[in-house]
C-alpha positions, 0 to 999 in steps of 0.5 A, a space after each residue: 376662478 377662486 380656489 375656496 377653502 373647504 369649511 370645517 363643519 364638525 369643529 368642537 367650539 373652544 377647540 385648541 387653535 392652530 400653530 401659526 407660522 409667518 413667512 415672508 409675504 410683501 408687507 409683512 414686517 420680517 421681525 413680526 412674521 418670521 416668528 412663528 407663533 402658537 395660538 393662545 386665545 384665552 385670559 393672557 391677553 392684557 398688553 402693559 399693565 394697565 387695562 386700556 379700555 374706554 366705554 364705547 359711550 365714552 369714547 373720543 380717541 382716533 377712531 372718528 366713526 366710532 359712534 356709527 360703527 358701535 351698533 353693529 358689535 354685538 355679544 354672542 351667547 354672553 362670551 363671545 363678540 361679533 360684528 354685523 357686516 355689509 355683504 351681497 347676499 345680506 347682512 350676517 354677523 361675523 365672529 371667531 370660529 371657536 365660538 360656535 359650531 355650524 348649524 347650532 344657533 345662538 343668543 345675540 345681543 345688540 346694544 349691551 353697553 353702559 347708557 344704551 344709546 341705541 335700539 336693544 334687541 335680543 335675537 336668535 342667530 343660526 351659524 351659517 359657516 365655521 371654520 377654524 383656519 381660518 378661525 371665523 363663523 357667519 351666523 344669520 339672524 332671525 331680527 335684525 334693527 332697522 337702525 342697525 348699519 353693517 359695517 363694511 369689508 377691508 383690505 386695508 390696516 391703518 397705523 391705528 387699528 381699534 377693536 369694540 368688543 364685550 370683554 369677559 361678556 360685559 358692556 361694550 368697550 373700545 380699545 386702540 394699539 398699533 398695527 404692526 404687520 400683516 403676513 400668511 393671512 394674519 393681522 398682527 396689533 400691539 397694546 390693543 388690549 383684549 380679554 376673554 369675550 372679545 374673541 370675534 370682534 372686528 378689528 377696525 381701520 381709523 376709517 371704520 372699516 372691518 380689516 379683520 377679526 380678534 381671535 388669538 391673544 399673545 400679550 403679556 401684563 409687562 408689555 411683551 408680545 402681539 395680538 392677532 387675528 384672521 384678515 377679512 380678506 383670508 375670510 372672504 377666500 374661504 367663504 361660500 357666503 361672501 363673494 370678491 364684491 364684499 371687500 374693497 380698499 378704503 
């Protein structure tokens, strides 16, 4: 029998995130986890001096599925971004922790992008669990569309990683870097730009797949340092909503 973490119900949404410290688990690139690394979700996430981030209805990079997966992204209360998942209890969106607090409800927005192509919908969302550590929220939606594919669970990173997210709570863009290691629970990604408002966005494998989400950014405009973000996996282990079934490998 699974061992759950126990959720932290009485959070401050925006509180200061956790120090993390990587050790040596299997996989994990030694170079990348062996540096422990404070938390910094915030404004100083931009990797490179340039802001690399394509309008999702533009897009045509390495992520084929990009299209199908966009309509599941949503923008949550304008400052925040989620993704609606696949699980066995029912469709939930999933976001960061620091987002929201559980039991509050929130405004969620599907289709914000630059040439809507899809169906708009502005729904009410009530957060079902928070935690901080690791930093996630589910939150069920009072409407969800019909045209609206969940995206599905993952274990598995692939040497591209993507994040579709609502920077700074604007039209919905996409962003590609290189996965560099996964270790205590993090997924760890280089020159995959992100701002203020893509907190909660999922972080996708070249398959489409959720492997994670954005929480904490420690990038730098000259190039220098990684973003980060809790592994579905860490998320499914802690939550009572989601169960084994929920994630595979693909």
């Amino acid at each position: 029998m699974r061992i759950r973490r126990a959720l932290l119900v009485s959070s401050f949404p925006f509180a200061a995130a956790l120090a993390v410290a990587c050790g040596d688990e299997p996989g994990g690139d030694p170079g990348v986890c062996r540096e422990g690394r404070a938390a910094a979700w915030g404004p100083r996430t931009q990797c490179g001096p340039t802001l690399d981030l394509t309008p999702i209805n533009q897009y045509q990079g390495a992520l084929a599925s990009a299209q199908d997966r966009e309509g599941a992204v949503v923008l949550i209360a304008g400052s925040c971004t989620g993704t609606l998942i696949a699980a066995s209890a029912g469709p939930v969106v999933l976001t960061a922790g620091h987002c929201s607090v559980v039991g509050g409800t929130v405004q969620v927005a599907f289709n914000v992008e630059a040439n809507p192509d899809g169906e708009a919908l502005v729904t009410e969302g009530t957060v079902l669990e928070q935690a901080t550590s690791p930093d996630y929220a589910l939150i069920t939606l009072a409407q969800v569309p019909a045209s609206i594919s969940p995206t599905a669970l993952t274990r598995l990173p692939s040497d591209t990683l993507a994040i579709i997210q609502h920077p700074r709570g604007g039209p919905k863009v996409i962003g590609e870097g290189a996965f560099e290691a996964s270790c205590d629970e993090l997924v760890y990604y280089a020159e995959l730009d992100t701002l203020v408002g893509s907190s909660g966005a999922g972080v996708l494998n070249q398959q489409g797949y959720l492997v994670g989400i954005h929480t904490d950014g420690d990038c730098t405009t000259d190039g220098r340092g990684l973003n980060r973000g809790w592994t579905a996996e860490s998320i499914v282990a802690a939550s009572t909503y989601l169960v084994d079934a929920d994630l595979a490998d693909r």
